[in-house]
C-alpha positions in Angstrom: 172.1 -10.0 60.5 175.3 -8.5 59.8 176.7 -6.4 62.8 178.6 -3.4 62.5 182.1 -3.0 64.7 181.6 0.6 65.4 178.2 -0.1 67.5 177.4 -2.2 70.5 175.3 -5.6 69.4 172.6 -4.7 72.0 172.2 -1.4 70.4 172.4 -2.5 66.9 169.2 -5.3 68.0 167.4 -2.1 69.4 167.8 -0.5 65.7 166.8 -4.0 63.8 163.4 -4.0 66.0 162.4 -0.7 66.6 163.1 0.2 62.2 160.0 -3.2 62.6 158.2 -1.2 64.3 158.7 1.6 62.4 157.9 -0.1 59.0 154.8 -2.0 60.6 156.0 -5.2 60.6 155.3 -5.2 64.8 152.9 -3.4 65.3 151.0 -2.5 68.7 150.4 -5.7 70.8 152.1 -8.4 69.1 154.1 -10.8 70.3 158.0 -10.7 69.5 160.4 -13.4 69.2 161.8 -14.4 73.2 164.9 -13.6 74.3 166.4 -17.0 73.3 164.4 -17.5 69.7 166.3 -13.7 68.8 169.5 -15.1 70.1 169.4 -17.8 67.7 168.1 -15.9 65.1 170.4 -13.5 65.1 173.4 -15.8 66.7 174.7 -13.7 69.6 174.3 -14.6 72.9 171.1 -14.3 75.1 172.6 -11.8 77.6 172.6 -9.7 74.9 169.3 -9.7 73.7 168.0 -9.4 77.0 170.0 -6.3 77.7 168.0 -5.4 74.6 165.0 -5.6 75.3 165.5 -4.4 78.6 166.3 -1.0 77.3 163.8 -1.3 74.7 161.5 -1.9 77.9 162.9 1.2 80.0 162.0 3.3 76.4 158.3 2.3 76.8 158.9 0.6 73.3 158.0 -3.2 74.2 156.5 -4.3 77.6 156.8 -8.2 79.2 153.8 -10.6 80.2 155.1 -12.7 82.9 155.7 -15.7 81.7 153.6 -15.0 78.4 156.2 -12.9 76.8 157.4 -9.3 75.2 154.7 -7.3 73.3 155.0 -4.1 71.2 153.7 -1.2 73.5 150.6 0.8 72.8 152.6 4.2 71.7 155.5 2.3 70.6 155.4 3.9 67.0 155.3 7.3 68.8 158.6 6.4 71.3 160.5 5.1 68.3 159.9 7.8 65.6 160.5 10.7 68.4 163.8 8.8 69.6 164.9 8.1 66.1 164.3 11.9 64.9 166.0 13.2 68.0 169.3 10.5 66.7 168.8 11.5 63.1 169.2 15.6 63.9 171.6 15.1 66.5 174.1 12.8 64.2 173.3 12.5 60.7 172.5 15.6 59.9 175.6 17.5 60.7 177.7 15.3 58.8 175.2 15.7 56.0 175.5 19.7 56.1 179.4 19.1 56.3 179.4 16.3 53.4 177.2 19.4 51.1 179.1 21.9 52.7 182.6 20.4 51.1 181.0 19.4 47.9 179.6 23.0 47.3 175.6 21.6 47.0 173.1 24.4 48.2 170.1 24.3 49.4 168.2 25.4 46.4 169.6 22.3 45.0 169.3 19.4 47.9 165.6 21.5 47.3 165.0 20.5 43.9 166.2 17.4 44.2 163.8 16.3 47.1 160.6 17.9 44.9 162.0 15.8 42.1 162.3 12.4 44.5 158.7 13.3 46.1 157.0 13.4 42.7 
């Protein structure tokens, strides 16, 4: 994985698995990689991870079996697409208004574009 400067790793690892959750690659209770398997996957250092998943934990997105493991919560889906609507409106979508804003694109036509795109 290639990590972006602008964004702490832990957070950037909280992207990479919840976007699995959202495409349905982890789905509710299966098992994810352990804190030391995603370190070496992704080469970064355990602490990391594990401040990760701990977040990811606190969000009701994963949950941990004692000595079993982490497993993708029941309403995970639900927790991640709410959180990551809630990001999207809050900070891509005002620098998308600006971005059509200073290239003089309406609405009518960011509207026929996405009828053309959905057909």
């Amino acid at each position: 994985m290639e990590f972006n400067n602008n964004k702490a790793i832990y957070l950037q690892i909280m992207d990479l698995i919840c976007e699995k959750v959202l495409k349905g690659n982890w789905t509710e209770g299966d098992k994810i990689p352990s804190v030391r398997q995603m370190a070496v996957e992704l080469e970064v250092n355990p602490n990391t991870v594990a401040r990760s998943y701990s977040a990811l934990q606190d969000d009701g997105v994963i949950f941990n079996k004692r000595g079993i493991g982490y497993f993708i919560s029941e309403d995970a889906i639900k927790v991640v697409q709410q959180f990551s609507k809630t990001e999207f409106l809050k900070n891509d979508i005002p620098n998308f208004f600006k971005k059509m804003n200073l290239l003089g694109i309406s609405i009518e036509e960011l509207s026929n574009l996405y009828d053309q795109q959905s057909n």
